[in-house]
C-alpha positions as CSV (number, residue, x, y, z in Angstrom):
1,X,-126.2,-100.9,-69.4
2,X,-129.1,-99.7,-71.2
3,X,-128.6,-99.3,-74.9
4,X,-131.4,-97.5,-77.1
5,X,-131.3,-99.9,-80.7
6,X,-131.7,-98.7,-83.9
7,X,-133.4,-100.7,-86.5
8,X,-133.6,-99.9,-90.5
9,X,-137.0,-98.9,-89.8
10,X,-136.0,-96.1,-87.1
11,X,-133.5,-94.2,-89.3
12,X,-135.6,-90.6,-88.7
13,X,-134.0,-88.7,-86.0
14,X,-137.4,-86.7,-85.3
15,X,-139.3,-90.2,-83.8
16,X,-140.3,-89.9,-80.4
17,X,-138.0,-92.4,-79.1
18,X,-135.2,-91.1,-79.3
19,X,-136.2,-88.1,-77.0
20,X,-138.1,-90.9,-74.5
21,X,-134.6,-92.6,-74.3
22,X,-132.3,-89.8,-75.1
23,X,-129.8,-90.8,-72.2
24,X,-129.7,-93.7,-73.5
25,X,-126.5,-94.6,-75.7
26,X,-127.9,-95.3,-79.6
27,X,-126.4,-97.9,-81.4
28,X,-126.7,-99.9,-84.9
29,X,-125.2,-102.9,-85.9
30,X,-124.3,-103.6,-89.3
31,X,-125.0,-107.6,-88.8
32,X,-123.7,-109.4,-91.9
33,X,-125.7,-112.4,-91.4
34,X,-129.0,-110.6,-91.2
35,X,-128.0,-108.3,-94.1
36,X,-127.4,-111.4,-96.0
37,X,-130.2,-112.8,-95.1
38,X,-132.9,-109.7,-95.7
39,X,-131.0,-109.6,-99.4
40,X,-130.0,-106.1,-98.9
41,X,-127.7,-104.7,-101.8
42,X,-125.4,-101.8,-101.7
43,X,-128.0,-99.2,-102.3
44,X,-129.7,-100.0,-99.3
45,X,-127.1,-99.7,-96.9
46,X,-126.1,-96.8,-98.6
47,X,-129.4,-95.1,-97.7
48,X,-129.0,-96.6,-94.1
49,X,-125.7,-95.4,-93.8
50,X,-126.5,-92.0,-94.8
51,X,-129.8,-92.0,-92.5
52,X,-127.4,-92.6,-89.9
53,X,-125.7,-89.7,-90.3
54,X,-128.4,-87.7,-89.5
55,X,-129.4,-89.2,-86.0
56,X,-126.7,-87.6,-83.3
57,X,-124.8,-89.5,-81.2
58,X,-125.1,-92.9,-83.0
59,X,-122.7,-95.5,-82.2
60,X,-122.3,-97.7,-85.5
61,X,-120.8,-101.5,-85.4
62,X,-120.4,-104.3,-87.7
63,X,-120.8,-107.6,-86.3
64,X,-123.5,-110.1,-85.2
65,X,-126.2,-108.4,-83.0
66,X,-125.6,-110.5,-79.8
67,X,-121.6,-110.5,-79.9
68,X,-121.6,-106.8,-80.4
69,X,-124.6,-106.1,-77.9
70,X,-122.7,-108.6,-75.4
71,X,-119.2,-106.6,-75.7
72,X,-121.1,-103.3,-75.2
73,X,-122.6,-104.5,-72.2
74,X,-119.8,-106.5,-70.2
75,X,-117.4,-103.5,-71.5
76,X,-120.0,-100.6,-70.2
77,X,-121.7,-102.1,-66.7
78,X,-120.3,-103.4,-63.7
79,X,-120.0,-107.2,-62.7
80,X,-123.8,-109.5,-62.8
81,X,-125.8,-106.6,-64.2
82,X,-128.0,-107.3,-67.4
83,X,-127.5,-105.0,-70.7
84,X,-131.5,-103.3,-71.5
85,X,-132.3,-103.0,-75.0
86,X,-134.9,-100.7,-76.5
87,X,-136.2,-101.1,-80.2
């Protein structure tokens, strides 16, 4: 499966990407670890929340990164084929 990534620094829905990749499924993760980690308070992902709202087709998760990249890709591809990630 190929997945198209969304980062807190692509939260514009008018970047080029997402019209290179636009068959591409887009998702975001809500990862608690990193959020902790970046210090990220409420009003952040407020604002990320919201930018999210504006890209279409956005698939939103909360999780870690790998387990919810893993799930998407054993639960989307057949048997022995590799999940493709662009950021």
């Amino acid at each position: 499966m190929k997945l198209l990534l969304i980062h807190d620094e692509m939260l514009n829905a008018g970047l080029p990407i997402f019209e290179a990749h636009a068959d591409r499924p887009r998702v975001f993760v809500f990862d608690p670890a990193f959020i902790a980690q970046q210090g990220w308070r409420r009003r952040r992902l407020q604002f990320i929340a919201n930018a999210l709202s504006s890209i279409p087709a956005v698939r939103v998760f909360k999780g870690a990164l790998v387990d919810v990249v893993a799930v998407l890709g054993l639960a989307d591809s057949a048997p022995h084929r590799e999940t493709q990630v662009v950021t």
